[in-house]
N, C-alpha and C positions, 0 to 999 in steps of 0.2 A: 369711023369707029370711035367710039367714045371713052374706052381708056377703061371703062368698069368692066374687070372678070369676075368670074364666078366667085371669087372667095369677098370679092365687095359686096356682092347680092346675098350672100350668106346670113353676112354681118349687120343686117340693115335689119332695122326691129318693125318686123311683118305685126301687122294686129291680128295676133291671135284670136279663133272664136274656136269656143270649146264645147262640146254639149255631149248629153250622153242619149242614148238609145237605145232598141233593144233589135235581136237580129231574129233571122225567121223562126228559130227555136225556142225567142223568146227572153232570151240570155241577154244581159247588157254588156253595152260596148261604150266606148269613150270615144269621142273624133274629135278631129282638131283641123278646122280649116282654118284659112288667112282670107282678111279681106278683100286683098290686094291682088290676088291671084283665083281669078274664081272656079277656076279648072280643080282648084288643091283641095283635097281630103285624104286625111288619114285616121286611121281607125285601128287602136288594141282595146285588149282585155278590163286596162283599168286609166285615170288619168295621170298618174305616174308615168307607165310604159308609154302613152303619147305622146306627153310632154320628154322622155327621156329619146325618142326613138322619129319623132318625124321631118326632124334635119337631111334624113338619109335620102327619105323620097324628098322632101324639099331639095336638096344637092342636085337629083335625077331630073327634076320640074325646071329647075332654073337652067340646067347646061342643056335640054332640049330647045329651050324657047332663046337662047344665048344661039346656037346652032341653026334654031332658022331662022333668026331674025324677026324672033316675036317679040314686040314692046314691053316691056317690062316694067311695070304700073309700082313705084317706090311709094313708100309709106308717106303721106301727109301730102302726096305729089298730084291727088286730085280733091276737092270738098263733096262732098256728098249733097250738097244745095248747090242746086243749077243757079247760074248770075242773074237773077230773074232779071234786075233792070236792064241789063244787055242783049236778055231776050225778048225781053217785052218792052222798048221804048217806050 
């Protein structure tokens, strides 16, 4: 066990990506995924209410994967460029 509970994974600054959309009626919506968790999206009315409101399912995401012992991917803890020279000697 590694020591980190849920209120560490909280606190940890997830990279936000934010975009807006529009839903089947048409209507726009604001969503707010993390890069680090690719399962996560959340979605309201405006970018306010996302940024004010998706801690809550973030809390739900992180004490599910805490639970079953799903790896839990911390911000700056992978690069986005493969080690080319370690792949390709």
């Amino acid at each position: 066990m590694s020591g980190k509970d849920l209120d560490y994974y909280l606190n940890l600054n997830w990279t936000l990506q934010e975009g807006e959309d529009l839903d089947f009626d048409g209507n726009p919506y604001h969503y707010i995924e993390i890069k680090e968790i690719p399962s996560f999206l959340f979605c309201a009315k405006t970018s306010q209410k996302a940024l004010e409101n998706y801690k809550t399912q973030l809390r739900w995401t992180l004490q599910v994967m805490l639970e079953q012992g799903i790896h839990i991917t911390e911000p700056g803890e992978e690069d986005d460029e493969p080690d080319w020279e370690n792949l390709c000697p």
